[in-house]
C-alpha positions as CSV (number, residue, x, y, z in Angstrom):
1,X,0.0,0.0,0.0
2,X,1.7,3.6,-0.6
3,X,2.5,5.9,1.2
4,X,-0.1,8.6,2.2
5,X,0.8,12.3,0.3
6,X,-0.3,14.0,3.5
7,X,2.5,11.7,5.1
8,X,5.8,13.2,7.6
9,X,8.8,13.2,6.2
10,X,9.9,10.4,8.3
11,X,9.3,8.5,11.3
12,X,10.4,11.1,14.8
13,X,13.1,10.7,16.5
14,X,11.5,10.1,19.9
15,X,13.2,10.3,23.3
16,X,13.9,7.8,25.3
17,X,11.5,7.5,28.6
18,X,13.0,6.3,31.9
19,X,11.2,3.7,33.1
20,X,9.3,2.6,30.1
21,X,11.2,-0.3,27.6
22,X,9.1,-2.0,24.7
23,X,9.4,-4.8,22.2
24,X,7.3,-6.9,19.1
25,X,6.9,-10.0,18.4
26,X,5.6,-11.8,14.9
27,X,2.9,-13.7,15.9
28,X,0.8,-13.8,13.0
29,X,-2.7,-12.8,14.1
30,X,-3.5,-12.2,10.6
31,X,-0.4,-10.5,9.0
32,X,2.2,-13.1,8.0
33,X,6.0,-11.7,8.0
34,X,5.8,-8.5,10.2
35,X,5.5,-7.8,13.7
36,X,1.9,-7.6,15.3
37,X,2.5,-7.3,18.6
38,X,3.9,-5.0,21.1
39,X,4.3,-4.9,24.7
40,X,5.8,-1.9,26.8
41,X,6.7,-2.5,30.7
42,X,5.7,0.3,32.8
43,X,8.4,0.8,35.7
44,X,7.6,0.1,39.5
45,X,5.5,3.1,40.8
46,X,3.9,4.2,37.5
47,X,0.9,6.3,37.2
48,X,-1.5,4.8,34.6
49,X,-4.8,6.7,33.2
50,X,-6.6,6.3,29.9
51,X,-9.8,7.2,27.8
52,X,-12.1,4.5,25.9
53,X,-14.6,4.2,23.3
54,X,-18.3,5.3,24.6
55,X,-19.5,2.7,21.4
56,X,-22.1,0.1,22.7
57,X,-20.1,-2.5,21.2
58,X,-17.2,-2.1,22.2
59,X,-14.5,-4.8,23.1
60,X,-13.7,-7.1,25.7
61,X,-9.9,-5.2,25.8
62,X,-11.6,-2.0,26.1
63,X,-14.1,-3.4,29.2
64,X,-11.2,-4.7,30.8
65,X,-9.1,-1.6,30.5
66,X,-12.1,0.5,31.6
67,X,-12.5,-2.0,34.9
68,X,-8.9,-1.7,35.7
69,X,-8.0,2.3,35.2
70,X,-7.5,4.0,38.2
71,X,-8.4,0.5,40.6
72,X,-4.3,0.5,41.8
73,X,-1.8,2.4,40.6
74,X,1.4,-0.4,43.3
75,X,3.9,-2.2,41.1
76,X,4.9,-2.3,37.6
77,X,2.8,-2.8,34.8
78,X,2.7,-3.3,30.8
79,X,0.4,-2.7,27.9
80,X,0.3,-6.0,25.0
81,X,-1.4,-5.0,22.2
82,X,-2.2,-6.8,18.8
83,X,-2.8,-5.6,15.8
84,X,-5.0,-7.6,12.7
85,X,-8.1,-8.9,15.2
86,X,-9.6,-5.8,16.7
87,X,-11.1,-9.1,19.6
88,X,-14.9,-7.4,19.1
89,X,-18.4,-9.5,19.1
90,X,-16.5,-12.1,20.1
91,X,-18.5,-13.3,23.2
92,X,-17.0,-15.4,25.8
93,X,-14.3,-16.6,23.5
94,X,-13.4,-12.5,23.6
95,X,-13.3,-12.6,27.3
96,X,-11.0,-15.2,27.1
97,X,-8.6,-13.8,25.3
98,X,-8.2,-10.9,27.3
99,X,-7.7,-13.1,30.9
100,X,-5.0,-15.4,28.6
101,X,-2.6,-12.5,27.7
102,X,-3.2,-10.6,30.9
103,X,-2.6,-14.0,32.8
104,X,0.5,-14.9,30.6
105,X,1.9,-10.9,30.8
106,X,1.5,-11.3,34.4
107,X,3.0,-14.5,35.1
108,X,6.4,-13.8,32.8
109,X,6.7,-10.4,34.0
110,X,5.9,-11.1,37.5
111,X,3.2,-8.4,38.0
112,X,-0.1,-8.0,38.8
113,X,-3.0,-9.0,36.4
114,X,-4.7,-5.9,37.1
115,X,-1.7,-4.2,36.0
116,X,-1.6,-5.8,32.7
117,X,-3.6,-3.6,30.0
118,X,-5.0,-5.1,26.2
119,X,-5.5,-3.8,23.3
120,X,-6.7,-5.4,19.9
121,X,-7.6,-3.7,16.5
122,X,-8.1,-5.0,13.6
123,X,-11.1,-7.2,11.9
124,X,-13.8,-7.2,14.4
125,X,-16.6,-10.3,15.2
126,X,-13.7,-13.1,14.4
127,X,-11.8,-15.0,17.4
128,X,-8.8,-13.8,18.6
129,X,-6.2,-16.8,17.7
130,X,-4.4,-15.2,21.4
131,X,-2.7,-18.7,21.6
132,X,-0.4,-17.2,18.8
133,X,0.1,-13.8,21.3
134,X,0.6,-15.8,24.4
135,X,3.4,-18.0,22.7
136,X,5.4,-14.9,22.3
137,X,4.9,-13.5,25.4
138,X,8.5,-15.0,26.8
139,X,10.6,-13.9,23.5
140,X,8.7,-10.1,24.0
141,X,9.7,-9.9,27.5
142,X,13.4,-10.8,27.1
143,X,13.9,-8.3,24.3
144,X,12.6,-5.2,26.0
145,X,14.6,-2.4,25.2
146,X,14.2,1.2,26.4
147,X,14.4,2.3,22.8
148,X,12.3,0.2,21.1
149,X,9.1,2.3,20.6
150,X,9.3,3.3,16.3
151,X,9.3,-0.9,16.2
152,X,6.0,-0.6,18.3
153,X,4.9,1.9,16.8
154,X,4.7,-0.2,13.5
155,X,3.5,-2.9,15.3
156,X,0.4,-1.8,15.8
157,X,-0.8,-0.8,12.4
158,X,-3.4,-2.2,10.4
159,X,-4.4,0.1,7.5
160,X,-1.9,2.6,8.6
161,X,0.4,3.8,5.5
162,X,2.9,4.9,8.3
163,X,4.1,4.5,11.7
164,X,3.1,7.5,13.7
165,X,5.1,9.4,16.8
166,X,5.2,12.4,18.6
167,X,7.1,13.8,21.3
168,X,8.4,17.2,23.5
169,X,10.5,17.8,26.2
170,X,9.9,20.7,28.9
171,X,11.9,22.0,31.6
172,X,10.4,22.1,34.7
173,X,12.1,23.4,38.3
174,X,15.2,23.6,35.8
175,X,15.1,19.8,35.2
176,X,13.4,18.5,31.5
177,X,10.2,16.4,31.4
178,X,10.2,14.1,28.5
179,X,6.7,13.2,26.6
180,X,6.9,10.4,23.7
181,X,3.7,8.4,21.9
182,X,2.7,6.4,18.9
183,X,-0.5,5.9,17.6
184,X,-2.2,3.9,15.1
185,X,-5.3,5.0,12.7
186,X,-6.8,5.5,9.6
187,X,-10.4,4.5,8.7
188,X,-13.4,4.0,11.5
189,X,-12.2,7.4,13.1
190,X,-14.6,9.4,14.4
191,X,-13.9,9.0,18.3
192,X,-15.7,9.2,21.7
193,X,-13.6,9.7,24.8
194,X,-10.4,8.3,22.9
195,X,-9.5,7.5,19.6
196,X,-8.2,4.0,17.5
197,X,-4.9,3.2,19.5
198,X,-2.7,5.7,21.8
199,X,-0.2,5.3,24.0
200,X,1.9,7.9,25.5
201,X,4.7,7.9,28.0
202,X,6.2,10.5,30.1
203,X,9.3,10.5,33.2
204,X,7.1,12.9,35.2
205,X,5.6,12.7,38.4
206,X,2.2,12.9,39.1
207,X,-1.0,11.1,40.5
208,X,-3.6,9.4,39.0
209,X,-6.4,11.6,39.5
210,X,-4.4,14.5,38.6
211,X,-3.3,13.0,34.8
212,X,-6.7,11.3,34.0
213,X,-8.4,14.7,34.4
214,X,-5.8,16.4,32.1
215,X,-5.8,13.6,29.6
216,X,-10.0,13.6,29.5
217,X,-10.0,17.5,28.9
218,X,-7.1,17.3,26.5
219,X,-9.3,14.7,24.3
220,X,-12.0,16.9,23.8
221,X,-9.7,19.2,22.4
222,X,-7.3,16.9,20.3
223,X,-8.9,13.1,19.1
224,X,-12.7,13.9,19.7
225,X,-12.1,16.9,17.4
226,X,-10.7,14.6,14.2
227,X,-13.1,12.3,11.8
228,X,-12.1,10.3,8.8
229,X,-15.3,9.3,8.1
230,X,-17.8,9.0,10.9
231,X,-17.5,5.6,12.3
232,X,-16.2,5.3,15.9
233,X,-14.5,2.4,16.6
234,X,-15.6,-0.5,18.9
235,X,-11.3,-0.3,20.3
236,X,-11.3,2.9,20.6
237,X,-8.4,3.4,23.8
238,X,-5.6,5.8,25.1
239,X,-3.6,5.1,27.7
240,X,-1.1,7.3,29.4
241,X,1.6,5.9,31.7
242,X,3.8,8.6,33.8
243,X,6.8,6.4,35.4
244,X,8.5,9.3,37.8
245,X,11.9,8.6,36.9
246,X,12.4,12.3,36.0
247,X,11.4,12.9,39.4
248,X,10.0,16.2,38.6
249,X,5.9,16.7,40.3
250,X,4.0,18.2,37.5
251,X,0.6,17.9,39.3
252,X,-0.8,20.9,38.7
253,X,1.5,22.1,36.3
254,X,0.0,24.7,33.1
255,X,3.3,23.9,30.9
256,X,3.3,19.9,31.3
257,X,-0.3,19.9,30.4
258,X,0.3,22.3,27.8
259,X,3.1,20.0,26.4
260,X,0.6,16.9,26.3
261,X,-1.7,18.9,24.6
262,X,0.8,19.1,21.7
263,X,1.7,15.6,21.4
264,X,-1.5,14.8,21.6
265,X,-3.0,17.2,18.7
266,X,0.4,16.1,16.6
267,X,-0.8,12.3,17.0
268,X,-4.4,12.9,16.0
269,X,-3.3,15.2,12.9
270,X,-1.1,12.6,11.7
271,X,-4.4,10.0,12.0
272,X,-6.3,12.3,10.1
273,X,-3.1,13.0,7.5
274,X,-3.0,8.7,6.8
275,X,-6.8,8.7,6.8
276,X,-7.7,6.0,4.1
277,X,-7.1,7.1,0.8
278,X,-6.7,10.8,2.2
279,X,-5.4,13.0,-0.3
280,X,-6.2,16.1,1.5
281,X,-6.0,17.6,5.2
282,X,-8.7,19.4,6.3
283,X,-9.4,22.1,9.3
284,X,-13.4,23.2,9.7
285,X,-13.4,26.5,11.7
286,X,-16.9,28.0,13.2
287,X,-17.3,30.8,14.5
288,X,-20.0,33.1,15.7
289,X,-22.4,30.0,16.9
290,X,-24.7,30.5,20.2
291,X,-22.1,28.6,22.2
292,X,-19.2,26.6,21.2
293,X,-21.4,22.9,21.8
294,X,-23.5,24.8,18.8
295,X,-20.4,25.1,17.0
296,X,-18.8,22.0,17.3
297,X,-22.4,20.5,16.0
298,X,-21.4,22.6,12.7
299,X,-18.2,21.6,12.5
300,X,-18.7,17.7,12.5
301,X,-21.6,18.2,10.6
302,X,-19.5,19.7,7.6
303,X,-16.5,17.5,8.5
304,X,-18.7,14.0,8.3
305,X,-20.5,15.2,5.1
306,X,-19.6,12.8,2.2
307,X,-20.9,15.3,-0.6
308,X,-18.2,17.8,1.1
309,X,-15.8,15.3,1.5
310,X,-16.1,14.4,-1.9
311,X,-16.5,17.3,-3.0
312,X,-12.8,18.5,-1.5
313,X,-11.5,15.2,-3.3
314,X,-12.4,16.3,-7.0
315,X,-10.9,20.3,-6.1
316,X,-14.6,21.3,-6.5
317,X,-15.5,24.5,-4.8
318,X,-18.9,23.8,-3.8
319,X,-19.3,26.2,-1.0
320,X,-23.5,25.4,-0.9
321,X,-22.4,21.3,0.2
322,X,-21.1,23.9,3.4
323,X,-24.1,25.5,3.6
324,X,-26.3,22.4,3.4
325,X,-23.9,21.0,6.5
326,X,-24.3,23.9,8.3
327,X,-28.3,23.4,7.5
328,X,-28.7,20.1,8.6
329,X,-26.5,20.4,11.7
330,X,-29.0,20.4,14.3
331,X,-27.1,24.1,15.7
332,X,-29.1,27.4,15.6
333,X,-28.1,29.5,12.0
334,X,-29.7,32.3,10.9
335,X,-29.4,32.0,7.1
336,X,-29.0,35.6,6.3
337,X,-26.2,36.1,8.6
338,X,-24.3,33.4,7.9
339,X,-20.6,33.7,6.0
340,X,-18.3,31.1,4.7
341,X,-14.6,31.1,3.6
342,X,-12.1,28.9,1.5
343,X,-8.4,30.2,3.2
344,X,-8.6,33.6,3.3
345,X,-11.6,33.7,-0.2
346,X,-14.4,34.7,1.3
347,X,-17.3,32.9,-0.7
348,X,-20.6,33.4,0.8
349,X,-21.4,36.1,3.0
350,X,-25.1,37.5,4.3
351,X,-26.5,34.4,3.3
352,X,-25.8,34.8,0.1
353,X,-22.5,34.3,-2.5
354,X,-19.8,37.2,-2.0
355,X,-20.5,40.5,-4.3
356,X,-16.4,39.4,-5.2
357,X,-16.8,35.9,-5.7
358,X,-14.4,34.5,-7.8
359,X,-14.8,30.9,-9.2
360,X,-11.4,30.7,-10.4
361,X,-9.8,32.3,-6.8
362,X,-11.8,29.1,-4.8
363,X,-11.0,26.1,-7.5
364,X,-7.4,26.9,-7.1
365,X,-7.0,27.2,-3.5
366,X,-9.1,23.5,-3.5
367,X,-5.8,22.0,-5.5
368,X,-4.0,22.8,-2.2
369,X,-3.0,19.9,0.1
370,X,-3.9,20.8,3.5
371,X,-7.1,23.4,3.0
372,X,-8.9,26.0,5.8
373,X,-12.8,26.0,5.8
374,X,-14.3,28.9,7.9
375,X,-17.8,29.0,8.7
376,X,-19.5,32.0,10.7
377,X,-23.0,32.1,12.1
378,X,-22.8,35.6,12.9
379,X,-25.0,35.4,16.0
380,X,-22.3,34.7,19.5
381,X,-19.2,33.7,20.8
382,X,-19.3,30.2,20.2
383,X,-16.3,28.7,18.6
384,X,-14.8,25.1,17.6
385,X,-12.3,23.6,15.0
386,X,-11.7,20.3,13.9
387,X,-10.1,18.1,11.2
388,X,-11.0,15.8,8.9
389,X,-9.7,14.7,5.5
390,X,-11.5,14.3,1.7
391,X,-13.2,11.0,0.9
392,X,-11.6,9.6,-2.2
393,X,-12.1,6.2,-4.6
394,X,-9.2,4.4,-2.8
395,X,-11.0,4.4,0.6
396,X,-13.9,2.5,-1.2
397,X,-11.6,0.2,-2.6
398,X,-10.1,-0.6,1.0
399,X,-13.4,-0.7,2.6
400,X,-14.9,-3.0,-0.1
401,X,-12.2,-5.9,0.4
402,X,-11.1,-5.1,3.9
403,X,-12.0,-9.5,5.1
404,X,-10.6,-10.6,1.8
């Protein structure tokens, strides 16, 4: 599969975190001849929060993860995730699969079950083969190695076109704070309290109740603000571990949260940038809404539209597919007062097309790569933006023989 166009350069060079090592495995889940497994070890003392799919359906890893976050945060711990059986639908046999590879993490590593956490993604509503995970639980935990995380970070793609990583340092009390984490993503994105597959690591210090409040805000801002194309996943998870080894507290602190913020935002661009058959990066602005929950209704709306997403795809200017997003929202709009912009070309304004509308001005700046939408109600304060990408042939063709 290539490369997506809206891809990085290259793979980050991401810091090394105290206290956290990784390694993969081929264990042929699904994918023959490349790794599809990864587990990270957590040191002793380790602070571990995380966000999860809200979907009805969601898996037996996600249930398990949700039952264990914030129940004990003594001892070490690790995160084993697969990639190419997402272990959704899967009944009692899903169940299973989850108490296997926690009970054969635990037992290797010598750790607690309920400091063991799972992920799976991939085809959902066939059985997890975990005897093939569990086999290789021994050869991940001798190889772990403090810098293995870009080989996890492939690890745990399935339609991904690239491995995707993010990272900062801060200094804080005039010693640095290291973030670092890898995600996977690319179609069923449209997330609820967490997106496809995150994990992030940091050396700083701070307590449970402390980082799962500033990861849940930071979502709202960062993954629940991205769609590929409406469909939230039944894996949806992000987990964030903190290990202490910097020793640095950062409870409380504006510039650490700050700093996770912009890993965070960085990781769910890049999803957006390998979106399946993405060929353009999208940001929706509104402005002007009642308040910003009235925005953010706009936003998606336009964002989830096929006939704008297609529309983006072929370089077509069609500013009314905006105004029939903005229409069928469910948010107050007054259509007289309501403006709409391509980058800086303003092409509708007073409910109606711009005195200065220029055809030839909006088609060129839709042959751009990464493309600004503005919408503006006119009538508050409310405000939101969010990102999305164009809907094109290829992610048909993916979707169409995803099983096969």
């Amino acid at each position: 599969m290539p490369v997506s166009p809206l891809a990085p350069a290259a793979f980050p060079d991401l810091p090394v975190i105290d206290g956290v090592r990784f390694a993969t495995a081929m264990a042929g889940v699904k994918y023959k001849n490349r790794t599809d497994v990864m587990l990270a070890e957590l040191a002793e003392g380790s602070t571990i929060a995380g966000v999860f799919t809200r979907s009805a359906t969601r898996s037996a890893n996600v249930l398990d993860c949700q039952a264990k976050n914030g129940k004990t945060q003594a001892g070490r711990a690790a995160i084993i995730v697969n990639s190419g059986n997402s272990n959704a639908f899967t009944g009692g046999r899903g169940v299973e699969a989850v108490d296997a590879l926690c009970a054969g993490v635990a037992e290797q590593m010598g750790i607690d079950a309920d400091r063991v956490f799972t992920s799976s993604t991939g085809v959902i509503g066939e059985p997890l083969p975990y005897e093939r995970i569990t086999a290789k639980i021994g050869e991940l935990v001798d190889n772990l190695d403090p810098v293995g995380i870009a080989p996890a970070a492939k690890a745990i793609m399935t339609t991904d076109t690239f491995p995707k990583g993010a990272s900062t340092t801060i200094t804080v009390d005039g010693k640095p704070v290291k973030i670092a984490g890898i995600a996977k993503g690319s179609g069923m994105i449209a997330p609820d309290m967490a997106t496809m597959l995150v994990y992030i690591f940091t050396d700083a210090k701070i307590g449970y109740d402390a980082l799962q409040q500033a990861l849940s805000q930071l979502t709202d801002r960062t993954f629940n603000c991205i769609t590929v194309d409406s469909d939230t996943s039944t894996s949806d998870t992000l987990l964030i571990g903190a290990t202490g080894a910097s020793g640095v507290d950062v409870t409380g602190n504006d510039d650490f949260v700050a700093a996770l913020h912009d890993v965070m935002l960085d990781l769910s661009h890049q999803v957006v940038r390998d979106g399946e058959g993405a060929s353009k990066f999208v940001e929706i602005t509104v402005t002007g809404a009642q308040d910003d929950q009235d925005a953010f209704k706009v936003a998606m709306a336009t964002a989830n539209s096929p006939l704008v997403k297609t529309a983006i795809a072929g370089e077509d200017a069609n500013w009314g597919r905006v105004v029939m997003a903005v229409g069928k929202s469910g948010a107050y709009a007054d259509r007289d007062k309501l403006s709409i912009r391509f980058g800086d070309i303003v092409v509708a304004e007073n409910g109606w097309r711009a005195p200065n509308y220029s055809e030839d001005d909006a088609s060129a700046y839709m042959k751009n790569q990464n493309l600004v939408i503005g919408v503006d109600l006119g009538l508050g304060s409310g405000k939101a933006t969010v990102w999305t990408c164009d809907l094109t042939y290829e992610y048909i063709r993916i979707n169409a023989d995803y099983r096969s």
